[in-house]
C-alpha positions as CSV (number, residue, x, y, z in Angstrom):
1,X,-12.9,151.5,176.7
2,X,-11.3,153.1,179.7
3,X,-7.9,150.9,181.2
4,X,-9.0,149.2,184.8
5,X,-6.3,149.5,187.0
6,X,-5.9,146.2,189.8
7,X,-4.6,146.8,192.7
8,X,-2.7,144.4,194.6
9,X,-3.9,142.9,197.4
10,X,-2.9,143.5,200.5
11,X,-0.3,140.5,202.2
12,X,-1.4,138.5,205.1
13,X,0.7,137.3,207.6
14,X,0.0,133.7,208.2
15,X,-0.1,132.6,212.0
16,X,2.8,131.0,213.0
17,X,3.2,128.4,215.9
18,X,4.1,130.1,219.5
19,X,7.9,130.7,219.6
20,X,8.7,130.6,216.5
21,X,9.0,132.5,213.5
22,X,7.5,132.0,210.1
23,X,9.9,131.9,206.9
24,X,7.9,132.1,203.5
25,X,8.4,128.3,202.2
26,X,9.4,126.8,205.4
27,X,8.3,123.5,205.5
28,X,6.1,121.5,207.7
29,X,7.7,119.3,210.2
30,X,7.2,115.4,209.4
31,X,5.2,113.4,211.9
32,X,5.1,110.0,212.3
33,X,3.2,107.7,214.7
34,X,5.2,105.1,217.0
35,X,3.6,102.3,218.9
36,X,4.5,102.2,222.0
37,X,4.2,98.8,222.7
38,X,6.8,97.2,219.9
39,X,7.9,100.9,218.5
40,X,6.5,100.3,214.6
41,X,6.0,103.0,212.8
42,X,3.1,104.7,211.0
43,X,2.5,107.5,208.7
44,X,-0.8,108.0,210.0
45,X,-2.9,107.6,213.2
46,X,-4.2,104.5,213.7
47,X,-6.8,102.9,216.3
48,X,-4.9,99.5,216.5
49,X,-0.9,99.4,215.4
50,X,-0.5,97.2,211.7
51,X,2.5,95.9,213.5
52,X,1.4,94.2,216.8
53,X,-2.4,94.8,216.6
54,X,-2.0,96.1,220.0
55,X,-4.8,99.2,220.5
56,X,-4.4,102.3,221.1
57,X,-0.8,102.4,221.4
58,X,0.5,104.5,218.2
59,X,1.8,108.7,219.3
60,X,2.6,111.4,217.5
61,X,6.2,111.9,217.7
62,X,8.3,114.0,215.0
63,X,10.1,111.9,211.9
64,X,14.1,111.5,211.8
65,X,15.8,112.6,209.3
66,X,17.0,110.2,207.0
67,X,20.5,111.1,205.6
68,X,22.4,110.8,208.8
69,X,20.9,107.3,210.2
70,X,22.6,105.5,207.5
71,X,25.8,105.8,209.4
72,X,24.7,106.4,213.0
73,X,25.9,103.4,214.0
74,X,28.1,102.4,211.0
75,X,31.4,102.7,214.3
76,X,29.4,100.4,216.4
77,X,29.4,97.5,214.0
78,X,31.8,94.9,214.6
79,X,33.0,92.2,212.2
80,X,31.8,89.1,213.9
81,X,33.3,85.3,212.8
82,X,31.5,82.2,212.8
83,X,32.2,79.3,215.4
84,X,30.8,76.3,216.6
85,X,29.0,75.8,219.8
86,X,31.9,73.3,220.7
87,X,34.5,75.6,219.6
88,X,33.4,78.4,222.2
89,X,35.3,78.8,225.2
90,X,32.3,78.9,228.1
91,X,32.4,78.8,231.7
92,X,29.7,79.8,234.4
93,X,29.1,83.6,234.8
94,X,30.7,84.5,238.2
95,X,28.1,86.6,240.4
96,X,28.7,89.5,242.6
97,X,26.5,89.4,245.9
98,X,25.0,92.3,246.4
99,X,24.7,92.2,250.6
100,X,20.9,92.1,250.2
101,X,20.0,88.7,250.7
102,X,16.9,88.9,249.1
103,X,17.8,91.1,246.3
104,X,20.6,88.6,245.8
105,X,17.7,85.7,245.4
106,X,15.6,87.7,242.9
107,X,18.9,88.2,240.6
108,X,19.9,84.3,241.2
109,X,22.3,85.1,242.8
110,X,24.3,88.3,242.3
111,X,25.3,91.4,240.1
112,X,26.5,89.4,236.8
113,X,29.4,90.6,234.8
114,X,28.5,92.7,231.6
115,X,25.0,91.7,232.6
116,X,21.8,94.5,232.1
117,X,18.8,94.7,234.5
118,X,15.9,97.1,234.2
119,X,14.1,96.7,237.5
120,X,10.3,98.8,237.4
121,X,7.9,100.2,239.8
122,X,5.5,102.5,240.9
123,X,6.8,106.0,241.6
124,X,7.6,106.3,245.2
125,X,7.7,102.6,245.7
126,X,11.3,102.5,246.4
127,X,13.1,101.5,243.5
128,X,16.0,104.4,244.2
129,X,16.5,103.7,247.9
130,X,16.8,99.6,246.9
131,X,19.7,100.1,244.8
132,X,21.2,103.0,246.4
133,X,21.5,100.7,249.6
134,X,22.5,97.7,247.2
135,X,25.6,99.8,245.3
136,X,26.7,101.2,248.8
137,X,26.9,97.7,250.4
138,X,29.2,96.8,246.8
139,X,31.3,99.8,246.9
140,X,32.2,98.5,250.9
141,X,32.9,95.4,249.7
142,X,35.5,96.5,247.3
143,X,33.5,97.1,243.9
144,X,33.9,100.1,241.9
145,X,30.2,101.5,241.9
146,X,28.4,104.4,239.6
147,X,24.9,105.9,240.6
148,X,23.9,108.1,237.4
149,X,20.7,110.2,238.1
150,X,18.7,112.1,235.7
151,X,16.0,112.9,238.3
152,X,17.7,114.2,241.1
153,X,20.9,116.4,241.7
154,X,24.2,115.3,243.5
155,X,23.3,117.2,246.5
156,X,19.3,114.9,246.5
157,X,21.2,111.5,246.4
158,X,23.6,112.3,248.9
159,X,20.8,114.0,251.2
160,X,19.0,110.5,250.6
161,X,22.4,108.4,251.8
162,X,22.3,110.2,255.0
163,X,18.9,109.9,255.4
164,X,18.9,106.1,255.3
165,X,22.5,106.1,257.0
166,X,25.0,105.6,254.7
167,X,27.1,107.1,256.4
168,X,30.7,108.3,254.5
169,X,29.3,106.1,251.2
170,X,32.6,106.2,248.7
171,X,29.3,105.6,246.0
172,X,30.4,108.0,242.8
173,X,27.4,109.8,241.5
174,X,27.0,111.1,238.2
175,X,23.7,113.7,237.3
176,X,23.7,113.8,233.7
177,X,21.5,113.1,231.2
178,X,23.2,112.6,227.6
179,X,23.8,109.8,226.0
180,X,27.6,110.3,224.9
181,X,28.5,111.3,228.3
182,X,27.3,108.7,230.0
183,X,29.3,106.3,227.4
184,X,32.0,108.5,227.7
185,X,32.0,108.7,232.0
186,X,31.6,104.4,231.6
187,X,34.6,104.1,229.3
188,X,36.7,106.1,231.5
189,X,35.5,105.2,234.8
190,X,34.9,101.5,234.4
191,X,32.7,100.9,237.0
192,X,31.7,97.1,238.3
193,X,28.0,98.1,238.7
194,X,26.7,101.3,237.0
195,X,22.9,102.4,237.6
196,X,21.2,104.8,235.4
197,X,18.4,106.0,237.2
198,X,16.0,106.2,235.0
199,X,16.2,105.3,231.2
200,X,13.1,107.9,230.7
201,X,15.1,110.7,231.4
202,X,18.3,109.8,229.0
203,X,18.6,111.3,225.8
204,X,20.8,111.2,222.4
205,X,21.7,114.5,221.0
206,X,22.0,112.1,217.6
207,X,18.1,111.8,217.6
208,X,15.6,114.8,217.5
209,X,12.9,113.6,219.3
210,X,12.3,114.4,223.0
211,X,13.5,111.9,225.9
212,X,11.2,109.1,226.7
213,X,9.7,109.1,223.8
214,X,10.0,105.6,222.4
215,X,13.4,106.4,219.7
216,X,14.5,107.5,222.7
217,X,14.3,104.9,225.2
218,X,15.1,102.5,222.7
219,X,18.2,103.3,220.8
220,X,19.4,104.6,224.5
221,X,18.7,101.3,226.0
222,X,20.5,99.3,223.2
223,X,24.0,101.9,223.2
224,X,24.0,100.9,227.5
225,X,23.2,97.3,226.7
226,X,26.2,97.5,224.5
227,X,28.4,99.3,226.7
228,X,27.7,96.6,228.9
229,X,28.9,93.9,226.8
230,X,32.1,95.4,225.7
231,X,32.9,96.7,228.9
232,X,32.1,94.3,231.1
233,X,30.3,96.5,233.6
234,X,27.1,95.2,235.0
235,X,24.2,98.0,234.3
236,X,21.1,98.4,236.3
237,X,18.3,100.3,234.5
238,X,15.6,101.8,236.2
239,X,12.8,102.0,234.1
240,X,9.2,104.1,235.4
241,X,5.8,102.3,234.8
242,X,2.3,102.7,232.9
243,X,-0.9,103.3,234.5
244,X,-1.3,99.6,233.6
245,X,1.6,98.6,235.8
246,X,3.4,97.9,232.5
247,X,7.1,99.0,231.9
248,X,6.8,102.6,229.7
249,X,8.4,102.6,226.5
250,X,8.3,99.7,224.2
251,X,8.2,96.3,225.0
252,X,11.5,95.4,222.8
253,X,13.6,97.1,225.7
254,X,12.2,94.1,227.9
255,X,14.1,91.5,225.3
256,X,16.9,94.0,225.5
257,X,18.1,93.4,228.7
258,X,19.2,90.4,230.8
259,X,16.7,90.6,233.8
260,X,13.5,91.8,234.4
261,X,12.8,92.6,238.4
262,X,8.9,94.3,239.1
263,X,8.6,96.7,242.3
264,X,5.4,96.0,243.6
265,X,3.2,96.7,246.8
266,X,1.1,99.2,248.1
267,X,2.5,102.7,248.7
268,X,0.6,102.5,252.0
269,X,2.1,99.5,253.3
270,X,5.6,98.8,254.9
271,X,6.3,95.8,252.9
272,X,7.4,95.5,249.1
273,X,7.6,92.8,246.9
274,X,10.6,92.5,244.3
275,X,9.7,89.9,241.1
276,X,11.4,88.5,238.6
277,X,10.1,88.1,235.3
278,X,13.1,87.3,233.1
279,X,16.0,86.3,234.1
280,X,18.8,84.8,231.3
281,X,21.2,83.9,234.3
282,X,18.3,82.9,237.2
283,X,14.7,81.0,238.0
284,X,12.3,83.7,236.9
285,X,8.8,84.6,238.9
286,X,11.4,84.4,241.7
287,X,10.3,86.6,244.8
288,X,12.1,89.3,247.4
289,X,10.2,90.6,250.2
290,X,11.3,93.8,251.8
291,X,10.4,96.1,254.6
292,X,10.6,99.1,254.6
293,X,12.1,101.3,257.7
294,X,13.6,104.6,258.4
295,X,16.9,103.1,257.3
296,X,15.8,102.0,254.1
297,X,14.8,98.5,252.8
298,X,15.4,95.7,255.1
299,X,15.0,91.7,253.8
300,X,12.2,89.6,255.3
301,X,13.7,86.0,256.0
302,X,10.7,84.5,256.7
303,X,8.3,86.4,254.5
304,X,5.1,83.4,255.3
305,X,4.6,85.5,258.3
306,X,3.8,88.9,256.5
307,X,0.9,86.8,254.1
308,X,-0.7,84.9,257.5
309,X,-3.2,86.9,259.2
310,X,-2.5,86.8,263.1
311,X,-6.1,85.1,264.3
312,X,-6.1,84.1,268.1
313,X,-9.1,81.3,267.1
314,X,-10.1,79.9,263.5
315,X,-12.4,82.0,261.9
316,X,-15.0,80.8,258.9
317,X,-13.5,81.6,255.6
318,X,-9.5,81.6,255.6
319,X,-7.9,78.3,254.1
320,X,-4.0,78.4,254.4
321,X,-2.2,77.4,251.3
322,X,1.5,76.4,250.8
323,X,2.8,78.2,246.8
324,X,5.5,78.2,244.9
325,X,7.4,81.6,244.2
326,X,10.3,80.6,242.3
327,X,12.4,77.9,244.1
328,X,10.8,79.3,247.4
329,X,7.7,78.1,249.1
330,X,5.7,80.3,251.3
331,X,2.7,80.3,252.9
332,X,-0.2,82.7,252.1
333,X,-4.5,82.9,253.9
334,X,-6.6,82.8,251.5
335,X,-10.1,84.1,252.8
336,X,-13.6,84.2,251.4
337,X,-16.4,85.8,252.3
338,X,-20.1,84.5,250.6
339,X,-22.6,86.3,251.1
340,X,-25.9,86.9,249.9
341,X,-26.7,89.0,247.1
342,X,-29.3,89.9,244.7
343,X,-30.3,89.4,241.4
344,X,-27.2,89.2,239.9
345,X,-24.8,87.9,242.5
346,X,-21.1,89.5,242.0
347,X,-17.9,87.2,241.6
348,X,-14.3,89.6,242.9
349,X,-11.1,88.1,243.4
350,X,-7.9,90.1,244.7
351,X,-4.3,88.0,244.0
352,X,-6.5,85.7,241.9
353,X,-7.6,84.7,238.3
354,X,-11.5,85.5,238.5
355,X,-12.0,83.3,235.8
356,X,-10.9,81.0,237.3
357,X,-12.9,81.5,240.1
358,X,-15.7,81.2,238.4
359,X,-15.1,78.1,237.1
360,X,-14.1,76.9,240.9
361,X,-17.8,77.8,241.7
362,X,-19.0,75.8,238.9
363,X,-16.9,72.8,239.8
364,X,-18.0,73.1,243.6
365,X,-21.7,73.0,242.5
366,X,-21.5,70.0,240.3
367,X,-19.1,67.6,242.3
368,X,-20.0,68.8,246.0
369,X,-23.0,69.5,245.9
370,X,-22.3,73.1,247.2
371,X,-24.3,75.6,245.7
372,X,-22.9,79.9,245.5
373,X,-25.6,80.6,242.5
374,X,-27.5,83.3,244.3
375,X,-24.4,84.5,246.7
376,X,-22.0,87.2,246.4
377,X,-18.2,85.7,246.9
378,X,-15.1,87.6,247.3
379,X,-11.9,86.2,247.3
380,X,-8.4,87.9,248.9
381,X,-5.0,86.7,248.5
382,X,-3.6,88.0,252.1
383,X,-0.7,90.4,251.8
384,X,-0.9,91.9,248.6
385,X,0.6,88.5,246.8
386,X,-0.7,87.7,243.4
387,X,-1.2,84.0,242.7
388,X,-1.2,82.8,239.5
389,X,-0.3,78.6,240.1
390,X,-3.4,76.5,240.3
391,X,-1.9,74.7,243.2
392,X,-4.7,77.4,244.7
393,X,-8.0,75.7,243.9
394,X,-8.5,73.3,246.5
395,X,-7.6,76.4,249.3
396,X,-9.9,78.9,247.4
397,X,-12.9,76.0,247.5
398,X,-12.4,75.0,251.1
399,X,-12.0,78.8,252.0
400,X,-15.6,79.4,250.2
401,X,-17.5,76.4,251.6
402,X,-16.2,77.3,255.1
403,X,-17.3,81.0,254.6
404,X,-21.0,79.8,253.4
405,X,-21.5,76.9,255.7
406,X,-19.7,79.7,258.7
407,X,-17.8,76.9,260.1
408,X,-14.0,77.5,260.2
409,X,-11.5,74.9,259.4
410,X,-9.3,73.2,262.2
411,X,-6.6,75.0,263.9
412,X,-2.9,74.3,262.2
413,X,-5.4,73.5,258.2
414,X,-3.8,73.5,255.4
415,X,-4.6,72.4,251.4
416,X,-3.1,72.6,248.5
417,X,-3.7,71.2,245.0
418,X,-5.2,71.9,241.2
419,X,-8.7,71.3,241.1
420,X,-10.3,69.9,237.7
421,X,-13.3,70.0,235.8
422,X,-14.1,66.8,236.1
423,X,-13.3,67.5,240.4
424,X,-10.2,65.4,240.5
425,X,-7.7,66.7,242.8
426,X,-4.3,66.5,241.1
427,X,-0.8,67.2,242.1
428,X,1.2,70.8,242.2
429,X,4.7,70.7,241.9
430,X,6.9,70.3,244.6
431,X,4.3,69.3,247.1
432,X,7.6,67.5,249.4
433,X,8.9,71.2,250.1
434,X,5.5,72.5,250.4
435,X,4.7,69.9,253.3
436,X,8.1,70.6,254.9
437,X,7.6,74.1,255.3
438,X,4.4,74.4,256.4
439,X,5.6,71.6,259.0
440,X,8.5,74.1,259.8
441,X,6.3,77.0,260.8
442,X,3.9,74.8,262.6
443,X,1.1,73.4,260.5
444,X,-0.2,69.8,262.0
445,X,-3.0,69.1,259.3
446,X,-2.8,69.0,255.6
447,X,-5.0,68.0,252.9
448,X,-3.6,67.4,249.6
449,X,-3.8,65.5,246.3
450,X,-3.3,61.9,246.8
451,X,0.2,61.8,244.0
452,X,1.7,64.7,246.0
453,X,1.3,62.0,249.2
454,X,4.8,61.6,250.7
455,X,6.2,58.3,250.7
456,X,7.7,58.6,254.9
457,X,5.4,60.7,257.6
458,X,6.7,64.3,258.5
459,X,7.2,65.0,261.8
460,X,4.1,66.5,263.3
461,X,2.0,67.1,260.6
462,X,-1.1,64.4,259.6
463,X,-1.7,63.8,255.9
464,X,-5.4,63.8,254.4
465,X,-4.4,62.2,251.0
466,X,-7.7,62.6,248.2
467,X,-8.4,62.2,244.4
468,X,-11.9,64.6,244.1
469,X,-13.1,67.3,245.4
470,X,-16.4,65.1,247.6
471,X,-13.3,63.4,249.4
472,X,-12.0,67.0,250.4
473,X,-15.3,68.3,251.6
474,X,-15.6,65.0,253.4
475,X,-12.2,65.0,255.3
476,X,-13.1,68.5,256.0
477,X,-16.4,68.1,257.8
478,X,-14.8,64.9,259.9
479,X,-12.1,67.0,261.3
480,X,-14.2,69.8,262.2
């Protein structure tokens, strides 16, 4: 039988990825998938992350090696002894004004020493002018200031100091973007107040994966935060938002820091709203209120004007309201429009719970008699302000009931006060401050729950004192 002779078969080249060149046996690279929300890990994708259930949240990002995170941070640690609460030395944190009154108020205060803030905000909103202003005013008043930036150049911040008139700012600038010379510039500098503008853009060359990804923005976040401890240098971290409004990255770099201040407000509009959200050394849910102007941010003293529409005459549907925003009370227009709708009537609320709102419609047919079943009703929070207190109820139902009946309330109204299911009217906190500011800016009628009654009159303003809702209503149509 003849021999058969095989030939070999001819080698194919195996695609390779684009920019890079293919070794036989090179391995694949290792992929792991990191929530975003508390930065678990995962070797797989996933729909809802095993660690916080949250959904959605897990992204590809590539795996660490393992062999040199062992000792990473083995020179960080520190041997650390054991004491007794009355054995430690502690006296109150001493605070550094800023010059911005009401960045000063959102911070409680002042800069704090060693202390870390990460303030957040829509792009654009103005969270790089705020502190630009904020460590310019510092560095006048004798503090040794650092303004890193891994977004812009030198030549962009210092374009922007003219622009809003900083005129021969001493403010040292820093554009870099690594780690270990950030560390490096803060252990040799040692600046009072450092910003690092933002935490996105800072990377460590120790880690493989790309900057703000979420190994990224954490382990960065936690070397400043320690920096900052050691040091003594107060670090402000600006940190860029979600389509959500939520802070990017993961959520542990919130319990990282000291303070949490929101940007907020529309692009469009002049004003902006600072908010705290945590603050170790400070009230939290504390408000700022800025302008904005050619020459940067500018504080609003009075900020109850900016949430009170200007209306020559009452108009049907707007109920002024006295909240609470931290230790300061301000006073905001709520308006409602009811109108009627079809089928399926629509229920929208902007700067308000619209569950709860439903549930104010449900209480307002029961105890007053007032029925909204087949009505559209719209609710606004004047001014952009988000109101989460239920000191709101009795305003949104008097707003509503004045908007369907179109009869507006008196001239100088106001009401405040939780409304129950049952339609008792009971007390919000701090009703004495509420009543003296609204008596400050003018206000001569109030309605509000009988327990938040003050004990002596206030000058020019006349008490309504009720329990339910039907006393309200009825105090209402009497003075109208």
């Amino acid at each position: 039988m003849p021999e058969v002779r095989r030939t070999p078969l001819p080698s194919v080249a195996l695609p390779a990825r684009a920019g890079t060149k293919y070794h036989p046996g090179m391995a694949k690279e290792k992929t792991v998938y990191t929530c975003t929300e508390c930065g678990g890990t995962s070797p797989k994708w996933l729909g809802k992350c095993p660690h916080c259930n949250a959904w959605n949240t897990l992204i590809e990002s590539v795996a660490e090696s393992s062999a040199p995170a062992k000792n990473r941070f083995a020179s960080l640690a520190k041997t650390a002894e054991v004491a007794t609460l009355a054995d430690i030395e502690a006296t109150d944190v001493a605070r550094t004004p800023t010059g911005m009154d009401e960045l000063d108020r959102v911070l409680g205060g002042g800069m704090v020493e060693g202390g870390v803030v990460l303030i957040g905000g829509d792009p654009g909103i103005g969270k790089s002018t705020l502190l630009l202003q904020a460590l310019d005013a510092l560095q006048r008043a004798g503090q040794s200031t650092l303004y890193v930036t891994g977004e812009e150049s030198g030549a962009q911040v210092a374009l922007r100091s003219r622009r809003l008139g900083l005129d021969n700012s001493q403010v040292k600038v820093l554009a870099e973007i690594q780690l270990e010379k950030m560390l490096a510039t803060l252990d040799a500098a040692r600046p009072d107040i450092a910003v690092i503008d933002s935490i996105q853009t800072v990377y460590s060359e120790q880690l493989t994966s790309a900057p703000g990804s979420v190994a990224q923005v954490r382990e960065c976040a936690a070397h400043l935060t320690r920096a900052a401890k050691a040091s003594g240098t107060c670090i402000v971290l600006v940190g860029h938002v979600t389509k959500e409004g939520a802070l990017a990255g993961p959520r542990v770099l919130e319990h990282m820091v000291d303070t949490v201040l929101y940007f907020e407000g529309d692009t469009h509009s002049t004003f902006r709203l600072v908010r705290a959200i945590k603050n170790r050394f400070g009230a939290v849910n504390e408000i700022g209120v800025f302008a904005m102007t050619e020459r940067g941010l500018k504080g609003v003293s009075n900020p109850s004007a900016i949430f009170l529409s200007q209306h020559s005459e009452p108009v049907p549907g707007s109920c002024v309201m006295v909240t609470l925003e931290g230790t300061r009370p301000m006073l905001v227009e709520i308006q409602a429009l009811v109108d009627s709708g079809g089928p399926s009537p629509r229920r929208l609320s902007v700067g308000l719970d619209r569950d709860r709102l439903a549930m104010l419609l449900a209480v307002l047919h029961r105890h007053a008699g007032v029925a909204c079943m087949d009505q559209d009703v719209f609710v606004n929070a004047v001014g952009g302000v988000r109101i989460s207190e239920p000191a709101a109820d009795l305003a949104v139902m008097l707003a509503i009931t004045s908007s369907l009946r179109g009869k507006p309330l008196p001239k100088g109204f106001i009401a405040f006060g939780e409304v129950g299911l049952a339609g008792e009217v009971r007390p919000a906190p701090r009703g004495q401050e509420r009543l003296k500011e609204a008596a400050k800016l003018g206000f001569s009628v109030a309605v509000v729950p009988k327990a938040n009654a003050p004990k002596k009159p206030i000058e020019g303003l006349v008490i309504h004192a009720v329990e339910r809702v039907e006393e309200a209503m009825e105090v209402v149509r009497s003075l109208s």
